[in-house]
TINUKOL-80727 format. One record per residue: residue in three letters; x, y, z of N, C-alpha, C in turn. Coordinates in Angstrom, 2 decimals. Example, Ala and Ser with C-alpha at 12.3 -4.5 7.8 and 13.67 -1.06 7.14 Angstrom:
! TINUKOL-80727
[ALA,[13.19,-5.69,7.80],[12.30,-4.50,7.80],[13.20,-3.30,7.80]],
[SER,[12.85,-2.25,7.08],[13.67,-1.06,7.14],[12.90,0.03,7.87]],
This chain:
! TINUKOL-80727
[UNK,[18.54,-22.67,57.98],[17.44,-23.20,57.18],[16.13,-22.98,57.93]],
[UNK,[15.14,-22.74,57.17],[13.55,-21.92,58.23],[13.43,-23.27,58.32]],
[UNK,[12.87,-24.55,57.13],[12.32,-25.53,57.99],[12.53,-26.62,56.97]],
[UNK,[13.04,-27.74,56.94],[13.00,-28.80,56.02],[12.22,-29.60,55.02]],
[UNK,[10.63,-29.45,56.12],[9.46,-29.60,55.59],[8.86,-28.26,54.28]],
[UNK,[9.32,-27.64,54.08],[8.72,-26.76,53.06],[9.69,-27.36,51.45]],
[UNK,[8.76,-27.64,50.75],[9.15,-28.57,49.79],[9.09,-27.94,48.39]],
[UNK,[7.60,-27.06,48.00],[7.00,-26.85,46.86],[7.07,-25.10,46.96]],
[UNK,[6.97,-24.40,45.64],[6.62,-23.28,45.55],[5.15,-22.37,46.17]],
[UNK,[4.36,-23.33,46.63],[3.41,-23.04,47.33],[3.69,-23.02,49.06]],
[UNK,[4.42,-24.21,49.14],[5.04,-24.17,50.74],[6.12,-23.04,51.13]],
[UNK,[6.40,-22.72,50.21],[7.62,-21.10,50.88],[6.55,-20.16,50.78]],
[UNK,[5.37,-19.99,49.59],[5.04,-19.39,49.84],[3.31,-18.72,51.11]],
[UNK,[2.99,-19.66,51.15],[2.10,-19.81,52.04],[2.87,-19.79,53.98]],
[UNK,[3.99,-20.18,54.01],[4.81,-19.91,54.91],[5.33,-18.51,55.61]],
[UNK,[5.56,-17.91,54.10],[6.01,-16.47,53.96],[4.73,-15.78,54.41]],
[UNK,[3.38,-16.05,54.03],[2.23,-14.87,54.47],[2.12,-15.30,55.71]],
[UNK,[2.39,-16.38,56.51],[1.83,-16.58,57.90],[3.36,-15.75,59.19]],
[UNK,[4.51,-15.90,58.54],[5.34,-15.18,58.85],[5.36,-13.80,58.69]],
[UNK,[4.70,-13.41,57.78],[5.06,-12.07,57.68],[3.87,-11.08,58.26]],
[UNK,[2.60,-12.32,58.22],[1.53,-11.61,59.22],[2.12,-11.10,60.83]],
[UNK,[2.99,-12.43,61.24],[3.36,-12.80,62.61],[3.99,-11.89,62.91]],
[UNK,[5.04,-10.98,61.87],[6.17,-10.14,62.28],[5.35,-8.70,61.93]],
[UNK,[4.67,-8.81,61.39],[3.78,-7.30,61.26],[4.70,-6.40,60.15]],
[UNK,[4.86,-7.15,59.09],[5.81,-6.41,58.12],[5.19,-5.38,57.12]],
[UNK,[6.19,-4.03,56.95],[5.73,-3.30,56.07],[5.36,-3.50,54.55]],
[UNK,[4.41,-3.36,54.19],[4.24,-3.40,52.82],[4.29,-2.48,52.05]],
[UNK,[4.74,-2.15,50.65],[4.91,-0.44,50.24],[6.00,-0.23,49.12]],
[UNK,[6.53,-1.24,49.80],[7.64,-1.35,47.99],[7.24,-1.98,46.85]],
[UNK,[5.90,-1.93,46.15],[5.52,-2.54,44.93],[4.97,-3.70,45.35]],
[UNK,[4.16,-4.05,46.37],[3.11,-4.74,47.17],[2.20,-4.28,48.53]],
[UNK,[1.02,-4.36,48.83],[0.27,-3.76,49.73],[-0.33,-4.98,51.34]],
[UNK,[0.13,-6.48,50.58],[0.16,-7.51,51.51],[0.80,-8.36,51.49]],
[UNK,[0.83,-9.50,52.13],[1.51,-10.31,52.65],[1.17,-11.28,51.55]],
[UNK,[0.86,-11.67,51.01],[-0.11,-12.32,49.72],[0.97,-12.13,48.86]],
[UNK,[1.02,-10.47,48.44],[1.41,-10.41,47.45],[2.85,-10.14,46.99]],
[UNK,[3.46,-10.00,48.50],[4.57,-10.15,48.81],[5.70,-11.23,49.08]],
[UNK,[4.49,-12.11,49.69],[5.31,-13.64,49.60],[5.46,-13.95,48.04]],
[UNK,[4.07,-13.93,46.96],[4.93,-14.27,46.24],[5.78,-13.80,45.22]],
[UNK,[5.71,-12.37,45.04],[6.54,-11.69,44.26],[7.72,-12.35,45.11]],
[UNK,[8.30,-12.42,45.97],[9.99,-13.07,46.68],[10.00,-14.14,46.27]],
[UNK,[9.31,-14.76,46.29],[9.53,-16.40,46.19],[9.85,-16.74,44.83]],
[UNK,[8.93,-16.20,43.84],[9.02,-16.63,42.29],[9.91,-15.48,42.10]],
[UNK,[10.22,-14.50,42.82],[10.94,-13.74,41.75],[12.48,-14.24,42.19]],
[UNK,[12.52,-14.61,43.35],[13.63,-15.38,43.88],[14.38,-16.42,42.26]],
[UNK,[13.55,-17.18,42.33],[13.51,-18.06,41.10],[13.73,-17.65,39.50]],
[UNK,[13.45,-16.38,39.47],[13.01,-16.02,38.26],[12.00,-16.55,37.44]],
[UNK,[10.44,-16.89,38.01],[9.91,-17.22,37.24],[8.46,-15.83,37.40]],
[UNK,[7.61,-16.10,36.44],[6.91,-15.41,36.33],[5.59,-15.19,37.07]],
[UNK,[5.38,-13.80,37.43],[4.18,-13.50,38.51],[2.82,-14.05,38.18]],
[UNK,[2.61,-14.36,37.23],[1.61,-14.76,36.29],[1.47,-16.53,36.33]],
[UNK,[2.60,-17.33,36.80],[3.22,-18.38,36.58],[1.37,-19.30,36.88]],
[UNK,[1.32,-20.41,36.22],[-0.05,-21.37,36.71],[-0.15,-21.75,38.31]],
[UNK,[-1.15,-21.33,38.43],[-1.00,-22.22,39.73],[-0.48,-23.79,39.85]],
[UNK,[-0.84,-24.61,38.90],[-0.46,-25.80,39.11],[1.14,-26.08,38.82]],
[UNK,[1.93,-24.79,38.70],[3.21,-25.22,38.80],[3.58,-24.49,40.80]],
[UNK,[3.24,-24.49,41.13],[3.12,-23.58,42.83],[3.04,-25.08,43.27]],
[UNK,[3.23,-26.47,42.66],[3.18,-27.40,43.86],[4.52,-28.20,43.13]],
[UNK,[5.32,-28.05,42.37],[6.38,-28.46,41.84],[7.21,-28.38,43.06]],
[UNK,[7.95,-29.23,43.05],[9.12,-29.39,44.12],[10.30,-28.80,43.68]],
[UNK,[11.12,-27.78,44.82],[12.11,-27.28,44.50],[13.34,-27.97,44.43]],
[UNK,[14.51,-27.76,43.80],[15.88,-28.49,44.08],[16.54,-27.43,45.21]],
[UNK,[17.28,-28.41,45.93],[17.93,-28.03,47.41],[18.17,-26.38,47.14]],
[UNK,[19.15,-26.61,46.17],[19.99,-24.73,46.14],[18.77,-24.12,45.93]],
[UNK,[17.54,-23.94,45.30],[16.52,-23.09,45.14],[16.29,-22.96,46.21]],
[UNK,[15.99,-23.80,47.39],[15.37,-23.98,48.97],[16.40,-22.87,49.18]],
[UNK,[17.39,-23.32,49.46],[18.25,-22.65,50.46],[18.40,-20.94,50.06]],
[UNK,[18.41,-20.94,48.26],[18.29,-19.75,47.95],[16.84,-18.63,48.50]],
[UNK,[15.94,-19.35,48.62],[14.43,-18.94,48.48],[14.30,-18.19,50.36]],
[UNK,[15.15,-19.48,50.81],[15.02,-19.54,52.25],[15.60,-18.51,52.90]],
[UNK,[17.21,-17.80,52.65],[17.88,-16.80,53.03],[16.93,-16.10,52.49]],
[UNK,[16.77,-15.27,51.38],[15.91,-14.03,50.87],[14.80,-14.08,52.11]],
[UNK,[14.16,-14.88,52.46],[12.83,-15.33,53.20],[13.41,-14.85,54.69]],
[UNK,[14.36,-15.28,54.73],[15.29,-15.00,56.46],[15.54,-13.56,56.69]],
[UNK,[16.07,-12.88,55.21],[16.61,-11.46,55.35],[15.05,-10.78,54.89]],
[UNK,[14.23,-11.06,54.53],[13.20,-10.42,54.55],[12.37,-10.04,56.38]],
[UNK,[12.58,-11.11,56.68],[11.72,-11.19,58.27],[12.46,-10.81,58.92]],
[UNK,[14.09,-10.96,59.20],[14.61,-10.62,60.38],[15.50,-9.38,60.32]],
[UNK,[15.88,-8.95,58.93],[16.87,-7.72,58.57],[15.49,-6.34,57.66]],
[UNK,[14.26,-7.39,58.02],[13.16,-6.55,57.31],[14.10,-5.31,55.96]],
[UNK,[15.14,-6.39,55.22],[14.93,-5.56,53.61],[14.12,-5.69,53.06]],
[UNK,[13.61,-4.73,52.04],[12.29,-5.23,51.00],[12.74,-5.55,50.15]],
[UNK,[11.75,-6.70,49.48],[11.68,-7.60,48.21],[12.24,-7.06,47.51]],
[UNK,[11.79,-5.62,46.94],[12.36,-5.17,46.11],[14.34,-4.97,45.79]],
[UNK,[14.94,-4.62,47.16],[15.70,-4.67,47.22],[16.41,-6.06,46.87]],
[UNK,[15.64,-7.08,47.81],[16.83,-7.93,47.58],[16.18,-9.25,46.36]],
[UNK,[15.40,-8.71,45.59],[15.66,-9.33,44.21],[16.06,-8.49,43.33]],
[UNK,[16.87,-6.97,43.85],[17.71,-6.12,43.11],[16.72,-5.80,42.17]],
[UNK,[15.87,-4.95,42.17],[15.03,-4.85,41.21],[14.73,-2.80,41.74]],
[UNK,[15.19,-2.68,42.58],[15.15,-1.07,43.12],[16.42,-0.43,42.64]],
């Protein structure tokens, strides 16, 4: 689990750009930053839409979403697959 404290769709994803600054990750598979990469994973993790309101980005997740959101988030930084891949979308 990355961290217990990350609660909302905004907290994985604001997490994800400061991580992925930290690890110096490639961008190039159908995103150019860390921005836009955290959240294409995160919501697309979810299946919700790229477009989604901001005021749903502070909704609280249920556990299995966490944990789901969280591996993708783990194998993104440390097995550096791309998004694309692992929301099977390549």
């Amino acid at each position: 689990m990355i961290t217990s404290r990350l609660r909302t769709l905004r907290d994985h994803i604001r997490w994800a750009v400061s991580r992925f600054h930290g690890e110096d990750l490639f961008f190039g598979h159908g995103t150019d930053n860390a921005w836009d990469e955290a959240r294409q994973l995160v919501l697309g993790a979810l299946h919700l839409p790229w477009e989604i309101a901001d005021s749903y980005l502070d909704c609280n997740l249920e556990e299995e979403e966490i944990s789901h959101v969280q591996r993708l988030l783990h194998r993104r930084i440390h097995e550096r697959v791309p998004t694309a891949y692992l929301l099977k979308e390549a």
